[in-house]
C-alpha positions as MATLAB code, in Angstrom:
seq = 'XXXXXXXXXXXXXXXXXXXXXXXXXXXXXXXXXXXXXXXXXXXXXXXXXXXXXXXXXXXXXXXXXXXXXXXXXXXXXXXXXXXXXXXXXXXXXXXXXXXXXXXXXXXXXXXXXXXXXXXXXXXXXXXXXXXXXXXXXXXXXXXXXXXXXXXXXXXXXXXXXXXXXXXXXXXXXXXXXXXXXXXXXXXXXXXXXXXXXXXXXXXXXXXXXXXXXXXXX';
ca = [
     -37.019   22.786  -44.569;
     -36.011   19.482  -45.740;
     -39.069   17.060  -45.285;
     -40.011   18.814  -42.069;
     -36.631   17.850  -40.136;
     -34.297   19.574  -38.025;
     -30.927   17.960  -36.421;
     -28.612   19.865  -34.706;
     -25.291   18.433  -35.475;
     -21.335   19.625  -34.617;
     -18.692   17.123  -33.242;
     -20.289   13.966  -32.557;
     -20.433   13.156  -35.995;
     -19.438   14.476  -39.146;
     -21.859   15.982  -42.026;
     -21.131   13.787  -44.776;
     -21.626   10.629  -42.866;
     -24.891   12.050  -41.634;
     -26.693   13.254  -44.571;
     -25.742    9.347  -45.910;
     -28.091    8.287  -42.749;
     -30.693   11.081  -43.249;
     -31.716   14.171  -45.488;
     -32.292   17.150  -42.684;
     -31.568   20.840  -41.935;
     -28.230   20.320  -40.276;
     -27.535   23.234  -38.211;
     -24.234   23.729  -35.805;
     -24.942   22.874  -32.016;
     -27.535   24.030  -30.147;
     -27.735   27.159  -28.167;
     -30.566   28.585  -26.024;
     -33.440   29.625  -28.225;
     -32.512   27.361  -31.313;
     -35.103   24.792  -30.893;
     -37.952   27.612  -30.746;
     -36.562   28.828  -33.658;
     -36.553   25.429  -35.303;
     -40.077   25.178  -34.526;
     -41.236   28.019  -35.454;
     -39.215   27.637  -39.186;
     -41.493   24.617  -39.716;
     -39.878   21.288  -37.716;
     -42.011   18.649  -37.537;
     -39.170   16.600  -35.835;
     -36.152   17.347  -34.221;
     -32.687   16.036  -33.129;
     -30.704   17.234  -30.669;
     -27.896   15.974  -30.782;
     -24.827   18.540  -29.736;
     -25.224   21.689  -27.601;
     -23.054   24.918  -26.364;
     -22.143   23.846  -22.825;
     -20.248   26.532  -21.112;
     -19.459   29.088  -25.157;
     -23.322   30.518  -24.890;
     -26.607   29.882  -22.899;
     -27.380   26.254  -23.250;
     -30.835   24.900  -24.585;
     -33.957   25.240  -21.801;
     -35.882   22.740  -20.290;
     -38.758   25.113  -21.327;
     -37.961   25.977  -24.776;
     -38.090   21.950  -25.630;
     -41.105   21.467  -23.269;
     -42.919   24.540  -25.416;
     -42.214   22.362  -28.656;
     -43.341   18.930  -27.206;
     -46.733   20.770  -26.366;
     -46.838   22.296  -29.757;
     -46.951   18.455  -31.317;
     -43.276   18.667  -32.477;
     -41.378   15.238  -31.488;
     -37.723   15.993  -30.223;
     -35.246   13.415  -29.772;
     -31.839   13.795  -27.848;
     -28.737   11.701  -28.065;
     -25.227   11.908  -27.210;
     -24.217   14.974  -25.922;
     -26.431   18.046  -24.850;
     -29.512   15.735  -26.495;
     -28.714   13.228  -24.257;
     -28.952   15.179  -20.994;
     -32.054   16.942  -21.857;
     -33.668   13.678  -23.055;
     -32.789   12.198  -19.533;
     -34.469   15.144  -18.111;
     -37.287   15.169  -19.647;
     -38.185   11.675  -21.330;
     -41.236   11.611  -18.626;
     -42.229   14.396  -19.789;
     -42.738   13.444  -23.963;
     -38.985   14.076  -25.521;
     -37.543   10.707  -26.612;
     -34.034    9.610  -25.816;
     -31.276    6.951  -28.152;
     -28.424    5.318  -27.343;
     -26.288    4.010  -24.518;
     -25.462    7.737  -22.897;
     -28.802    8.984  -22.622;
     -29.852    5.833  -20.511;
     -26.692    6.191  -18.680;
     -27.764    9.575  -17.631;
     -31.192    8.268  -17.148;
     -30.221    5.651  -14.923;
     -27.753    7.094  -12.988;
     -24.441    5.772  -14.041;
     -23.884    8.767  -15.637;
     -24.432   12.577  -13.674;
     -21.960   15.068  -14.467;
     -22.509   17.452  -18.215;
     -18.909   17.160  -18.506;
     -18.914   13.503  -19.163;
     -20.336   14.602  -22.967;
     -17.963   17.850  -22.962;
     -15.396   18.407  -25.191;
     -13.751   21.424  -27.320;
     -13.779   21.498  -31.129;
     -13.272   23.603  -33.575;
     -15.777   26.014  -33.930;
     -16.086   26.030  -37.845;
     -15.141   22.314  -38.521;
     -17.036   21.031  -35.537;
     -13.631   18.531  -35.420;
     -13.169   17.667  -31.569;
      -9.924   19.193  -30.399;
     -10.490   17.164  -26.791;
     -11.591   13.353  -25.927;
     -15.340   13.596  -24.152;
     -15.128   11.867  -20.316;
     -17.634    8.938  -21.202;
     -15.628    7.841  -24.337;
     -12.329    8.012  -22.470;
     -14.535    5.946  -19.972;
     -15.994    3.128  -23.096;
     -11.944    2.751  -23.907;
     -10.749    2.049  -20.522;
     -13.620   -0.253  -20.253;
     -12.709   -2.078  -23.582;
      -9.229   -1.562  -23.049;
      -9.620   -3.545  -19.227;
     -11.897   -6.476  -21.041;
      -9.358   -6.926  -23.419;
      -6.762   -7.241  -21.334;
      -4.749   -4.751  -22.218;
      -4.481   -3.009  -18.634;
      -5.648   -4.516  -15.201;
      -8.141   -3.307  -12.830;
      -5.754   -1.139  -10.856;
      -4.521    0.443  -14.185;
      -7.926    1.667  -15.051;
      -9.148    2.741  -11.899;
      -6.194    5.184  -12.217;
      -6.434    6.258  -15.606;
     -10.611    6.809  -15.181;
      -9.726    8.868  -11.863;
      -6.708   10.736  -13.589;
      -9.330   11.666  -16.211;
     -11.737   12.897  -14.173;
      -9.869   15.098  -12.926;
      -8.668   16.968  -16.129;
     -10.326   19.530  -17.046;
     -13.107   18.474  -19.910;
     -10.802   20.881  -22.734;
      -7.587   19.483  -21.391;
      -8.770   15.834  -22.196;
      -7.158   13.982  -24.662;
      -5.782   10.237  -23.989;
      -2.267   11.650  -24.385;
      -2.981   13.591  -21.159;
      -4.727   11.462  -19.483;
      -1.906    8.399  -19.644;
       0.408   11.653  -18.324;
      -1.685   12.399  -15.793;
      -1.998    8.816  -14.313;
       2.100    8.323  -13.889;
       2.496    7.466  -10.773;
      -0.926    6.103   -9.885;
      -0.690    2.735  -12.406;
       1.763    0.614  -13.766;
       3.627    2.181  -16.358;
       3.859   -0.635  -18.995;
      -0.086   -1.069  -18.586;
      -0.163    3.037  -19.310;
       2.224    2.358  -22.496;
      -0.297   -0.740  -23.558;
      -3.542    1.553  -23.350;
      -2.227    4.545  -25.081;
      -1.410    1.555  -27.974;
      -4.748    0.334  -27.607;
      -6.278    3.847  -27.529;
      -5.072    5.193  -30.816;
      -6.026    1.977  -32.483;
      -8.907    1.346  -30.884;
     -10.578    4.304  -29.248;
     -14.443    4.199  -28.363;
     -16.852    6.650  -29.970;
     -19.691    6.538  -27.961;
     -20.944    9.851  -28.845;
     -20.609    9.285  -32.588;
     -22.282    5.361  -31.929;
     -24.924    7.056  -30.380;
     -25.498   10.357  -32.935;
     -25.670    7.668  -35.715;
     -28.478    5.714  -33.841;
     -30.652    8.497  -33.126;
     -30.241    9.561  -36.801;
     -31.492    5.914  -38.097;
     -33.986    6.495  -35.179;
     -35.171   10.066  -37.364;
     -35.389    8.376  -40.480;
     -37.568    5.515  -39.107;
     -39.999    7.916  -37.558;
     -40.070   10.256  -40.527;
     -41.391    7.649  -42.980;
     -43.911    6.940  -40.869;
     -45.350   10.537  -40.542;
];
């Protein structure tokens, strides 16, 4: 057990880049029964940070409840950490980052706003996640790239994609017909230069959020 910390860790962020940020147990997303496990190999502290959606049984409100009560701290960001932090912040797990108050708030409700395929043994995303399609068309319409009308009809065309079919390619296909087409041209531009991460901005927050705590244990 490295210092007493476990971080579960696939597509939101990459390895490498993490281990820079903090010295865990990375282990591959979470499935139902991992965080029992975690706490029973010795974790002190945990991250959850990605999660099996729809693969495998996802992680249980009780399992993390069980872990809070046995004096471990869990913290959720993201994706799958996110949602459960949300759900259960009231109840001691601690939430990071702009999607988990999203979800607490409201703005955000659906779990396939953080879904996305990837590559089961690179963890590389193979589709775009719904809220950072969202962040681009965001940045995209404050930058005057597109216009209102533009994004309402890319946001709604991605919505309605199925979360492994997303990927800004099919999401500018999707919307012909419901924006202007030179405005669809300009985001797709603007998207492979300039593409939000808001699940990897957020994993790399609650992993400066780990270290923090840690050296104060």
């Amino acid at each position: 057990m490295t210092r007493g910390v476990v971080v579960f860790l696939g597509p939101s962020c990459d390895r490498e880049t993490a281990r820079a940020i903090l010295d865990a147990d990375y282990r591959p997303p979470a499935k139902r029964g991992d965080i029992t496990r975690a706490a029973e190999d010795g974790a002190r502290i945990i991250g959850l940070i990605d999660g099996v959606f729809f693969q495998d049984c996802a992680v249980a409100h009780r399992e993390i409840l069980a872990v809070l009560r046995a004096g471990v701290r869990v913290i959720g960001a993201s994706s799958m950490g996110a949602l459960r932090a949300a759900e259960l912040d009231s109840l001691g797990m601690e939430g990071v980052g702009e999607i988990y108050r999203a979800y607490r708030e409201g703005r955000l409700v659906a779990d396939d706003e953080v879904a996305l395929l990837f590559d089961p043994e690179t963890f590389i995303p193979l589709s775009e996640p719904l809220v950072n399609i969202r962040a681009t068309i965001q940045q995209a319409l404050e930058c005057n790239v597109i216009g209102a009308d533009a994004a309402r009809g890319l946001l709604e065309a991605a919505r309605e994609l199925y979360f492994p079919d997303r990927t800004y390619d099919a999401v500018v296909e999707a919307a012909e017909g419901k924006a202007d087409p030179e405005d669809l041209t300009r985001f797709l531009a603007f998207a492979d230069e300039h593409a939000v991460d808001r699940k990897r901005e957020d994993a790399l927050l609650a992993l400066e959020y780990i270290r923090d705590i840690r050296g104060k244990h």
